[in-house]
KESEKE-725763 format. One record per residue (C-alpha): x, y, z; residue number from 1; residue in one letter. Coordinates in nm, 2 decimals. Example, Ala and Ser with C-alpha at 12.3 -4.5 7.8 and 13.67 -1.06 7.14 Angstrom:
BEGIN
VEXRO      px      py      pz    i  aa
VEXRO    1.23   -0.45    0.78    1   A
VEXRO    1.37   -0.11    0.71    2   S
This chain:
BEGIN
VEXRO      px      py      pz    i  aa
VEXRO   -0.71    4.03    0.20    1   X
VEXRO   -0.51    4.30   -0.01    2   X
VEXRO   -0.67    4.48   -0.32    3   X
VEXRO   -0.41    4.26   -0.53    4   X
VEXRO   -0.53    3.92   -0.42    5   X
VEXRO   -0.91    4.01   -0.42    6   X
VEXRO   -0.88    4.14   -0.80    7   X
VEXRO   -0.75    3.81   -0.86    8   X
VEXRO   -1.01    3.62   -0.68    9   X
VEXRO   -1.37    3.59   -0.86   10   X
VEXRO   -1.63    3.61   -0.56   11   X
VEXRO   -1.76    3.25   -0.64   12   X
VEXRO   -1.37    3.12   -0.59   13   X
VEXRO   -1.32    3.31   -0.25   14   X
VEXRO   -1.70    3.15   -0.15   15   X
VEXRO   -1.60    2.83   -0.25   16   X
VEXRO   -1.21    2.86   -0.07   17   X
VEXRO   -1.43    2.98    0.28   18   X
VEXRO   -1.66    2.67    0.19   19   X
VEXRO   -1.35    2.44    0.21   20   X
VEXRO   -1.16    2.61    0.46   21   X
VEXRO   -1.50    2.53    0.72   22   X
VEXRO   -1.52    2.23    0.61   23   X
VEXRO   -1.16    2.15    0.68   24   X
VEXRO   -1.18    2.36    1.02   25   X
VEXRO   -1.48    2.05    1.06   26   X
VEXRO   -1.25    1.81    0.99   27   X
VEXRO   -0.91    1.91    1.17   28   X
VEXRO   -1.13    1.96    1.51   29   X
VEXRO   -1.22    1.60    1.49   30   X
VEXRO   -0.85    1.52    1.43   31   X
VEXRO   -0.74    1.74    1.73   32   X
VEXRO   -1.02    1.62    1.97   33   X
VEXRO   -0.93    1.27    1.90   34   X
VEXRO   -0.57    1.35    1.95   35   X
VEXRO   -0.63    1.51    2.31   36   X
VEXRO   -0.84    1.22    2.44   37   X
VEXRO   -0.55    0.96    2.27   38   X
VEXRO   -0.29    1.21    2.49   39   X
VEXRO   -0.54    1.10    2.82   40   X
VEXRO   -0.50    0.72    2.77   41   X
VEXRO   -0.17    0.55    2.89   42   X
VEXRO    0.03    0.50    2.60   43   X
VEXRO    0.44    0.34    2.56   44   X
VEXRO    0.71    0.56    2.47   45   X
VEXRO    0.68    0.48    2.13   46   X
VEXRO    0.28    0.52    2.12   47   X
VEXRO    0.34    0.86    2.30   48   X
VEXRO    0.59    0.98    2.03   49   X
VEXRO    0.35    0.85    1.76   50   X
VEXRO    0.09    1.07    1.99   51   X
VEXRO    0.32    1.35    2.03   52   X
VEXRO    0.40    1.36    1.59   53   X
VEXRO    0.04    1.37    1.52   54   X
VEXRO   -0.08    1.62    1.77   55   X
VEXRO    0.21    1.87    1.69   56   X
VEXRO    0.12    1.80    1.29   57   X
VEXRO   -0.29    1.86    1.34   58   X
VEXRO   -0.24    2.19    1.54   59   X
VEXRO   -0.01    2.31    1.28   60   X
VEXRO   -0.26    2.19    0.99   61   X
VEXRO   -0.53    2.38    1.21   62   X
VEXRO   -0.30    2.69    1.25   63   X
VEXRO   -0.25    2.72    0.86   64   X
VEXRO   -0.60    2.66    0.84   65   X
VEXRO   -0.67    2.96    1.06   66   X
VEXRO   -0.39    3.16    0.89   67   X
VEXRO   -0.61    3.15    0.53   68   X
VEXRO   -0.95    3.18    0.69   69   X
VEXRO   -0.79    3.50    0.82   70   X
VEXRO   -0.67    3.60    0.43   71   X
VEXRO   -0.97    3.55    0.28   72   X
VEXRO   -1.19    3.75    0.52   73   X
């Protein structure tokens, strides 16, 4: 995190932002696991493009996710 963004961060805000960011790191993996066994099961064309939407849109949640874990450390 730069010297800017820490000054403007009070320690108990940056614990509680890690806190979330976990917890939603908890959540998203459920999201994604789920996702990957739904991509295993035989699914229509328009059940795989329903898969294909929400797969894309959890690994980019997760990848933002990541992204301000990384920020904050």
């Amino acid at each position: 995190m730069s010297e800017t963004a820490q000054a403007s961060i009070a320690p108990e805000q940056a614990k509680e932002i890690r806190r979330l960011a976990h917890d939603l790191s908890n959540a998203l993996e459920v999201v994604i696991q789920t996702s990957y066994l739904l991509g295993t099961a035989t699914l229509d064309e328009n059940a795989q493009r329903w898969h294909e939407m929400l797969d894309k849109g959890a690994k980019q949640a997760a990848e933002i996710n990541h992204q301000l874990r990384e920020q904050l450390r």
